[in-house]
C-alpha positions as YAML, in Angstrom:
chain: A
units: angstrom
residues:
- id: 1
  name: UNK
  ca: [0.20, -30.56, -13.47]
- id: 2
  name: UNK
  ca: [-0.38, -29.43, -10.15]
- id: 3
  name: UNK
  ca: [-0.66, -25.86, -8.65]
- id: 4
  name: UNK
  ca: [-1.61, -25.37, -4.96]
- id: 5
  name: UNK
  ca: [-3.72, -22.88, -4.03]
- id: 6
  name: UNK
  ca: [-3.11, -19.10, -3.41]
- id: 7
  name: UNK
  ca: [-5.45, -17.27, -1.24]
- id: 8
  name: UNK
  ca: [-7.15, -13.31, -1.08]
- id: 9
  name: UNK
  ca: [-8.76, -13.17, 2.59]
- id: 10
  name: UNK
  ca: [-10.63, -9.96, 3.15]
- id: 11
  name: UNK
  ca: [-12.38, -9.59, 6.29]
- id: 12
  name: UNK
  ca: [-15.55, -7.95, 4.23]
- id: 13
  name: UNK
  ca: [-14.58, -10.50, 1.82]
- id: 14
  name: UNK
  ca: [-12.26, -13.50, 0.65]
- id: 15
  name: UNK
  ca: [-10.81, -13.88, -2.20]
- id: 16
  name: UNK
  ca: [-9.43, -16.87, -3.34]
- id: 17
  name: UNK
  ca: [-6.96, -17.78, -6.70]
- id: 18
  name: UNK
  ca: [-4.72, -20.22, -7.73]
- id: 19
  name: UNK
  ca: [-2.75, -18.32, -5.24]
- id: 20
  name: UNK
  ca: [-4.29, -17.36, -1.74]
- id: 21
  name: UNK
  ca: [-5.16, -13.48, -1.26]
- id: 22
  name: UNK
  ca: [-6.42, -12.04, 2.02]
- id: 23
  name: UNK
  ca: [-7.64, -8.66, 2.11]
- id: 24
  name: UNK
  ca: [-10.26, -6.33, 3.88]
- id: 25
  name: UNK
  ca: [-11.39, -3.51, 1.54]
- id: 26
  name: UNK
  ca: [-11.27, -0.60, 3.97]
- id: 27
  name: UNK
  ca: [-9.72, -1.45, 6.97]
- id: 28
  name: UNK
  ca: [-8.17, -4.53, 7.26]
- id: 29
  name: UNK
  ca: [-4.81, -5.27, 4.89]
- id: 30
  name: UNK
  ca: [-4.85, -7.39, 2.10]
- id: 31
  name: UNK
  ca: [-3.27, -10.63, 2.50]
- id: 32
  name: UNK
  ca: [-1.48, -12.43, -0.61]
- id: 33
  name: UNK
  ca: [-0.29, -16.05, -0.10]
- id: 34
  name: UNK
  ca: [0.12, -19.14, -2.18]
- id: 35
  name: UNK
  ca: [2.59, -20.45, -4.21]
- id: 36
  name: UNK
  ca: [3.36, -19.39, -7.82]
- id: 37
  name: UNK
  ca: [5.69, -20.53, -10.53]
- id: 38
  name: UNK
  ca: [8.27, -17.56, -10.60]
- id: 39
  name: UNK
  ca: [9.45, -14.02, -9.50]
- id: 40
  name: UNK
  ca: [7.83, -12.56, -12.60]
- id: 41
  name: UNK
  ca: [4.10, -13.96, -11.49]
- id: 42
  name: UNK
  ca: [4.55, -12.84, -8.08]
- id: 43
  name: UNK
  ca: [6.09, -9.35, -9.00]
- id: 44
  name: UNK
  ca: [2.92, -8.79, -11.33]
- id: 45
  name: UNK
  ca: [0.50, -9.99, -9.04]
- id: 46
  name: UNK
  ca: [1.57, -7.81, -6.12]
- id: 47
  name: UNK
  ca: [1.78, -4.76, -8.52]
- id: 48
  name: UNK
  ca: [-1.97, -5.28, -9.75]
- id: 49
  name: UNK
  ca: [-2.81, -5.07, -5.86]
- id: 50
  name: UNK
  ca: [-0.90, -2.40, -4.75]
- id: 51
  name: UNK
  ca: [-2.73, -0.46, -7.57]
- id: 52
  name: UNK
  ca: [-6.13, -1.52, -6.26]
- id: 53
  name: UNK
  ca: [-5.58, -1.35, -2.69]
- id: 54
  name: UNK
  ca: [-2.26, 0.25, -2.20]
- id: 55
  name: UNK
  ca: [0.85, -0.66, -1.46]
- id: 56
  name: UNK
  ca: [0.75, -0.20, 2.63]
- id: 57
  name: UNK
  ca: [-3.10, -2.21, 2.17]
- id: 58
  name: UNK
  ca: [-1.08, -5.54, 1.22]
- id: 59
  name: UNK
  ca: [0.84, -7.87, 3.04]
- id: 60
  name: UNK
  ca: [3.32, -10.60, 0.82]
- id: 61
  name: UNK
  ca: [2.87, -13.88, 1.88]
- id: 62
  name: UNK
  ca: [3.45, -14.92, -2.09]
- id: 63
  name: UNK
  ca: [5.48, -17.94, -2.07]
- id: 64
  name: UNK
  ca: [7.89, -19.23, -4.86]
- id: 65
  name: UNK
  ca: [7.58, -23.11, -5.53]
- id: 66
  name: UNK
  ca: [8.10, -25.42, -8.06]
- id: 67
  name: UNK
  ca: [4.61, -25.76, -9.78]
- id: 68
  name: UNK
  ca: [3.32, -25.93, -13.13]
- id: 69
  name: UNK
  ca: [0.99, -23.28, -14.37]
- id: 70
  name: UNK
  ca: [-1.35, -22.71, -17.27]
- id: 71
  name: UNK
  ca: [-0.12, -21.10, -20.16]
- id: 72
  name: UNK
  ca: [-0.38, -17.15, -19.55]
- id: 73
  name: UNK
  ca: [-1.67, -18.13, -16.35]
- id: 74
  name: UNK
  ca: [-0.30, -14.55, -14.35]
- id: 75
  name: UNK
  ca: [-1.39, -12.50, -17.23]
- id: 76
  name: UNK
  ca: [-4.80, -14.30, -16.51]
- id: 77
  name: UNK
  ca: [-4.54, -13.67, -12.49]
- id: 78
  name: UNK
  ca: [-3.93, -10.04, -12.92]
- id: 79
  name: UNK
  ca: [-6.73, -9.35, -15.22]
- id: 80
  name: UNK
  ca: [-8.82, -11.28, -12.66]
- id: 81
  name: UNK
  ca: [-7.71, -9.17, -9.86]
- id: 82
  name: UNK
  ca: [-9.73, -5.99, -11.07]
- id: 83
  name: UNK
  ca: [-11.89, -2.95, -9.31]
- id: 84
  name: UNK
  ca: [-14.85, -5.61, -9.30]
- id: 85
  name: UNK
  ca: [-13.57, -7.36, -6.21]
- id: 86
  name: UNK
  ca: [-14.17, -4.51, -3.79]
- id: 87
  name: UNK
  ca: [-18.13, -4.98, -4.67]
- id: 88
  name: UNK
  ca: [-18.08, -8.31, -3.08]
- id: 89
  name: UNK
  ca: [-18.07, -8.80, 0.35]
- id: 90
  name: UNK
  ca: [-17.35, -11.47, 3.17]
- id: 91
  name: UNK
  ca: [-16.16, -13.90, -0.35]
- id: 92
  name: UNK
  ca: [-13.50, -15.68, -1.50]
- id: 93
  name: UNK
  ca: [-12.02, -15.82, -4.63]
- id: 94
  name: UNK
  ca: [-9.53, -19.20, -5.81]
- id: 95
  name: UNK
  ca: [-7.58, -19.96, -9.01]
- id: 96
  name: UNK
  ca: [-6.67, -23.60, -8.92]
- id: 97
  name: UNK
  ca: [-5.17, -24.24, -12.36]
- id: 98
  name: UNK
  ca: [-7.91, -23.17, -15.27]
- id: 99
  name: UNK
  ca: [-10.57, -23.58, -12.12]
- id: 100
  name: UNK
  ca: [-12.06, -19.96, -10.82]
- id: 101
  name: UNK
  ca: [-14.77, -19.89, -8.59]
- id: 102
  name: UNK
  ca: [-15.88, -16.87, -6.82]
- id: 103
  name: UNK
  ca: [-18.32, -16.69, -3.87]
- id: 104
  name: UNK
  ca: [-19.23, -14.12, -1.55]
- id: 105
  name: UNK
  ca: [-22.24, -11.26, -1.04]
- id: 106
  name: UNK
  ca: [-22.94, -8.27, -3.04]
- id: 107
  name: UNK
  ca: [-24.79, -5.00, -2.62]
- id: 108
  name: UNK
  ca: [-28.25, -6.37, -4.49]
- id: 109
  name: UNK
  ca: [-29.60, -8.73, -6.98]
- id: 110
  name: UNK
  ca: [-28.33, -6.51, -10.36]
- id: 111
  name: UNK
  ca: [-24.52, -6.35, -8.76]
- id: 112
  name: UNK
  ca: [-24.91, -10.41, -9.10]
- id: 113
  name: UNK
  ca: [-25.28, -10.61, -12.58]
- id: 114
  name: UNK
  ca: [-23.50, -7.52, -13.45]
- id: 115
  name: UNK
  ca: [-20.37, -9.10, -11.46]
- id: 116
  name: UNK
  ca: [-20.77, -12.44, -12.82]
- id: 117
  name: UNK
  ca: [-20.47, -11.15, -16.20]
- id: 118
  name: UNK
  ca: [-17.72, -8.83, -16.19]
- id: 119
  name: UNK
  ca: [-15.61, -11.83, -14.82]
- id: 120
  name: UNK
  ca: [-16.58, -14.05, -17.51]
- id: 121
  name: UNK
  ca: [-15.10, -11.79, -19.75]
- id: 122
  name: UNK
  ca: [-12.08, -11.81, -18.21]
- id: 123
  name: UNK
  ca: [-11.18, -15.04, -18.76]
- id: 124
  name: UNK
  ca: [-10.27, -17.27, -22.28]
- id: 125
  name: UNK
  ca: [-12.92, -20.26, -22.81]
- id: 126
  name: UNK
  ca: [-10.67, -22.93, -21.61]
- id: 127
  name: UNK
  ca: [-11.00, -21.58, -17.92]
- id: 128
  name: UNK
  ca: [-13.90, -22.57, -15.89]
- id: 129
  name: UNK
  ca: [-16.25, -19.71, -13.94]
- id: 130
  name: UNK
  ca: [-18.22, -21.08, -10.85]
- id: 131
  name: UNK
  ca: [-19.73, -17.83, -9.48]
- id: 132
  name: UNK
  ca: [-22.06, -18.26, -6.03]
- id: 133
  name: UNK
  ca: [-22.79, -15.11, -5.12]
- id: 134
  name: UNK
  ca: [-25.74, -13.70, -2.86]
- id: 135
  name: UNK
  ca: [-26.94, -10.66, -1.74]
- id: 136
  name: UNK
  ca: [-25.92, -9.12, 1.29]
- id: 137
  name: UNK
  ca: [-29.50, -9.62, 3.13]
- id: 138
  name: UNK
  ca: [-29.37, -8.64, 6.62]
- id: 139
  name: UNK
  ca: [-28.69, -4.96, 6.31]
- id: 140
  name: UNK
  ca: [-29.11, -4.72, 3.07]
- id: 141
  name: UNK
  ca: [-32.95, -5.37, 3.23]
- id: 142
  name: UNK
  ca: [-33.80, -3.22, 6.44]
- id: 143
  name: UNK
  ca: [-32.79, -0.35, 3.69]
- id: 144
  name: UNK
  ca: [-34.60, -2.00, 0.97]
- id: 145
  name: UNK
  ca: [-37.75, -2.15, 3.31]
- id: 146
  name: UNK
  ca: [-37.75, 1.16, 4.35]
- id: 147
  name: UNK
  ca: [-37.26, 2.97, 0.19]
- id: 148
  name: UNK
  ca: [-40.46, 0.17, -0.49]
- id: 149
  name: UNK
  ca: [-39.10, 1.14, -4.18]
- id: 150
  name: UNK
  ca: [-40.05, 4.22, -4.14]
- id: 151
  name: UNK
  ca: [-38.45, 6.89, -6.17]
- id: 152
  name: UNK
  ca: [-36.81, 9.98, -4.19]
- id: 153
  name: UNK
  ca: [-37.87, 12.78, -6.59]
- id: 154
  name: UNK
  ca: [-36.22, 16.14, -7.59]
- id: 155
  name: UNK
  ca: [-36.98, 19.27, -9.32]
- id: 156
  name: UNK
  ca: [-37.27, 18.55, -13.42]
- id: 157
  name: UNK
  ca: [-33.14, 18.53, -14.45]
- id: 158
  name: UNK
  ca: [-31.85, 18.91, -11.35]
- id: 159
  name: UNK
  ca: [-30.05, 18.06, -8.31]
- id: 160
  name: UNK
  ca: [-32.91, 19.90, -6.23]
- id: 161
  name: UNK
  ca: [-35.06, 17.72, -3.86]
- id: 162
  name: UNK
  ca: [-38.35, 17.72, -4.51]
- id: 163
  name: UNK
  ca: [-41.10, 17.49, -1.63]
- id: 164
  name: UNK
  ca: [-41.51, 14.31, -2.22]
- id: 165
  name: UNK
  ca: [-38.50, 12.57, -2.34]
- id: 166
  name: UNK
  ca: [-37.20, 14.91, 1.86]
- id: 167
  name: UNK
  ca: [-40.36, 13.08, 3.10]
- id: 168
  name: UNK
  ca: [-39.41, 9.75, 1.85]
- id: 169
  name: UNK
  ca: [-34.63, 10.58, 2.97]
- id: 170
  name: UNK
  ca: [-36.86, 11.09, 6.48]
- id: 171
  name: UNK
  ca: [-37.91, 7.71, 6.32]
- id: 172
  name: UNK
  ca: [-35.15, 6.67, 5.47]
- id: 173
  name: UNK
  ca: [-32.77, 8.28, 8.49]
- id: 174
  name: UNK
  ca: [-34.19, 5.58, 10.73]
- id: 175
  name: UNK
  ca: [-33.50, 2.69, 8.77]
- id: 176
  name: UNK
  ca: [-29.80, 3.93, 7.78]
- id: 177
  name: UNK
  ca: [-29.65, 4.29, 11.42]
- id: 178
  name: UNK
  ca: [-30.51, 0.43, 12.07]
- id: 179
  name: UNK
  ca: [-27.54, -0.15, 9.91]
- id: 180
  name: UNK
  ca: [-25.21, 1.94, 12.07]
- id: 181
  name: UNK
  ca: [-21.47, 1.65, 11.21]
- id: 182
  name: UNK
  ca: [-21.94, -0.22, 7.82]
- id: 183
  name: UNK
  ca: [-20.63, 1.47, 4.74]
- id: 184
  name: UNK
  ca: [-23.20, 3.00, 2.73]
- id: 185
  name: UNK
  ca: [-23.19, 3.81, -1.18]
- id: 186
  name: UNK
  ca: [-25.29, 6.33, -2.59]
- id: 187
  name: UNK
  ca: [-26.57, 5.78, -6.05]
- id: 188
  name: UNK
  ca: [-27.98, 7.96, -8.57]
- id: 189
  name: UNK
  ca: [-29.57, 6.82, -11.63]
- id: 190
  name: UNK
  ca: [-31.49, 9.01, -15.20]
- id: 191
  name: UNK
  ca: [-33.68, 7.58, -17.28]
- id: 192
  name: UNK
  ca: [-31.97, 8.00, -21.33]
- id: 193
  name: UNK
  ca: [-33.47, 11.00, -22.28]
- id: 194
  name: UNK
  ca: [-31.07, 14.06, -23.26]
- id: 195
  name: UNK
  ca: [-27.15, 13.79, -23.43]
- id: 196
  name: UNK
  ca: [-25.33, 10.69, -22.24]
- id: 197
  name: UNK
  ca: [-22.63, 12.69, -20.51]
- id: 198
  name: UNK
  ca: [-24.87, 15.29, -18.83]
- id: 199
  name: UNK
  ca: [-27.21, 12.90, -17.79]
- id: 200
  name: UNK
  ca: [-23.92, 10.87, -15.68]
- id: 201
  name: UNK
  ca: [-23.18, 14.23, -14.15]
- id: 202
  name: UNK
  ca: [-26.56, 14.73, -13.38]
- id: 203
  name: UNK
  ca: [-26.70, 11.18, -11.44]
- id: 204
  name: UNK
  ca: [-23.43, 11.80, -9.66]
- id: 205
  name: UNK
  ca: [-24.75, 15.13, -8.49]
- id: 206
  name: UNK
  ca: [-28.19, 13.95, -7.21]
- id: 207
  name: UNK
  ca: [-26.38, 11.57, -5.52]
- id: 208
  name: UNK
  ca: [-24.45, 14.15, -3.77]
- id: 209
  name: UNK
  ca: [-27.47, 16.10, -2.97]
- id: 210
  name: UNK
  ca: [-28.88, 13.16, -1.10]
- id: 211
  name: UNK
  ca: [-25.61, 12.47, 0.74]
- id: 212
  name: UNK
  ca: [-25.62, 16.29, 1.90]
- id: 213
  name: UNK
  ca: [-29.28, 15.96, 3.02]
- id: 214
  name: UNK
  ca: [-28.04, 12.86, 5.56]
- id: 215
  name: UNK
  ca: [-25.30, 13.79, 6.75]
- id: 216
  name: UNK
  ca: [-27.63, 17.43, 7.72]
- id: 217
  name: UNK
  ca: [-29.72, 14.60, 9.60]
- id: 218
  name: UNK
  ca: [-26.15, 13.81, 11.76]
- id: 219
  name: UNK
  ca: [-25.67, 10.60, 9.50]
- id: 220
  name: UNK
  ca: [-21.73, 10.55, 9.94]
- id: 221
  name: UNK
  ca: [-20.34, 11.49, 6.68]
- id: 222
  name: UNK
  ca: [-17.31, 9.00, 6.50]
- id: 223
  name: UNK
  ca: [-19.73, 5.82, 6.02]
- id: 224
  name: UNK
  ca: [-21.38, 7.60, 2.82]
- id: 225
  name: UNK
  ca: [-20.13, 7.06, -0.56]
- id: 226
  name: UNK
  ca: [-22.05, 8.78, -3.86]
- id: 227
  name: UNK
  ca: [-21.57, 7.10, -7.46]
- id: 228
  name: UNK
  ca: [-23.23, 8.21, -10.69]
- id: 229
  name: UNK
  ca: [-24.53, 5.63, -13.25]
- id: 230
  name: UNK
  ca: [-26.24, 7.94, -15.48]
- id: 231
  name: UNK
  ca: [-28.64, 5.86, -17.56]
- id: 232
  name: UNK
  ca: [-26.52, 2.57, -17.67]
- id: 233
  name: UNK
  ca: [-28.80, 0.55, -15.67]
- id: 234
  name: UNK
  ca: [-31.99, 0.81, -16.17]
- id: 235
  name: UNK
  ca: [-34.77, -1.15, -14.20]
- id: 236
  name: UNK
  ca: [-37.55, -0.53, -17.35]
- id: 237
  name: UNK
  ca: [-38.79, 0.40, -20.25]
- id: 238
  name: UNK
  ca: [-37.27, 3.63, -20.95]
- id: 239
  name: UNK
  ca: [-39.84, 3.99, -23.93]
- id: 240
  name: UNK
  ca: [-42.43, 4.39, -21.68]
- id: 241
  name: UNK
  ca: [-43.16, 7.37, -19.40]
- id: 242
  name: UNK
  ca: [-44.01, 5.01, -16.28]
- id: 243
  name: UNK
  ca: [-40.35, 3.22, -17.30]
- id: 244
  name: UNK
  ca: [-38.37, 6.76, -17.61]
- id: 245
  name: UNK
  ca: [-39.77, 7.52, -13.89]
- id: 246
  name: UNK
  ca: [-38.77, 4.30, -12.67]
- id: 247
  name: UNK
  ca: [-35.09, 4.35, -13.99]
- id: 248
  name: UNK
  ca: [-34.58, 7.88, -12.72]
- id: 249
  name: UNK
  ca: [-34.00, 6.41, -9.19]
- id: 250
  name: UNK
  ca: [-31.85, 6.74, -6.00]
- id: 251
  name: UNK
  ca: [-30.33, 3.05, -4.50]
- id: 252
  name: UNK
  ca: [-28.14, 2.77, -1.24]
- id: 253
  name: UNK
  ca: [-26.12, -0.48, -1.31]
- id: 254
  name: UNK
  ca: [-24.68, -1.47, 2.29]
- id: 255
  name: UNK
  ca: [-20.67, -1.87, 2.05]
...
């Protein structure tokens, strides 16, 4: 059996599978080439894209050969090509056969494991995972310096800033600043107390409030992004008081 290569290329990031796809996530189109076994595979694998990137975002370089591929290997390509992908940066991603390996740089140290595992589980047992991926360092730890893990405060179950937590968005102004024309994303995080649902809302709209706040400071508004976690990632103890404070947190991931 023998299956060349198919390639993802993103500018921000590479991906790689048994067939070749090129893609940037925001800018630059996504470029699909490689060879795979039929019209079927290539039809599916394009669709999966276009609904991830869109349509206009891709560019068919998909090639039709005469190669041998797994069993259900397209149904296992297009499960593989998921939401995920757009969290890694400056990677590539290759399917040789039952062979995966994945490589590239992600927002922080959690995103590594996180990302590692949801691909795992998209994939039977007789396919093979190699997963290298780092964090994105440069940038992303001239915003890391500057938050010193603190935790950007607002008023008891709300999206209100607290004192506390203007004093330390001042701080950070400069060091988004440093980072000038990288993508940031804005996240906000509870600890589990109270209602699962409200307490996602809640995140999402903290976020939000911090976003405003920068973009009053003339941070341009089209680099920030907000996201709500709710209490689905917690850094401690949420047992604990000292663990609750911790989780309820702000993080800004460079794109």
């Amino acid at each position: 059996m023998k299956i060349k290569n198919k390639y993802l290329k993103l500018n921000k990031i590479i991906i790689l599978f048994c067939f070749l796809i090129g893609f940037n996530v925001h800018a630059q189109p996504v470029i699909a080439e490689g060879n795979v076994p039929n019209n079927s595979s290539k039809q599916a694998i394009l669709a999966k894209l276009y609904s991830i990137y869109g349509q206009e975002n891709v560019i068919d370089r998909i090639q039709i050969r005469q190669v041998v591929a797994p069993t259900d290997w397209s149904n296992i390509v297009t499960d593989v090509i998921n939401e995920d992908l757009k969290k890694v940066k400056h990677g590539m991603l290759t399917i040789k056969g039952s062979d995966i390996q994945l490589t590239g740089k992600v927002s922080n140290s959690y995103e590594i494991h996180d990302t590692t595992e949801r691909f795992k589980g998209l994939i039977p047992e007789n396919y093979r995972l190699n997963a290298q991926l780092s964090v994105n360092q440069a940038e992303q730890k001239i915003i890391d310096a500057a938050l010193k893990n603190r935790i950007i405060e607002f008023e008891s179950g709300s999206a209100i800033l607290a004192t506390s937590g203007i004093q330390i968005l001042d701080e950070m102004v400069s060091a988004l600043n440093k980072v000038s024309g990288k993508k940031i994303r804005i996240i906000g995080h509870t600890d589990s107390s109270g209602d699962t649902n409200k307490n996602l809302m809640l995140s999402q709209q903290r976020a939000e409030a911090v976003k405003a706040y920068l973009i009053a400071k003339n941070l341009p508004v089209h680099l920030l992004s907000t996201e709500g976690s709710g209490s689905s990632k917690p850094v401690a103890d949420n047992a604990t008081a000292e663990g609750r404070k911790r989780n309820r947190r702000i993080e800004f991931e460079v794109l």
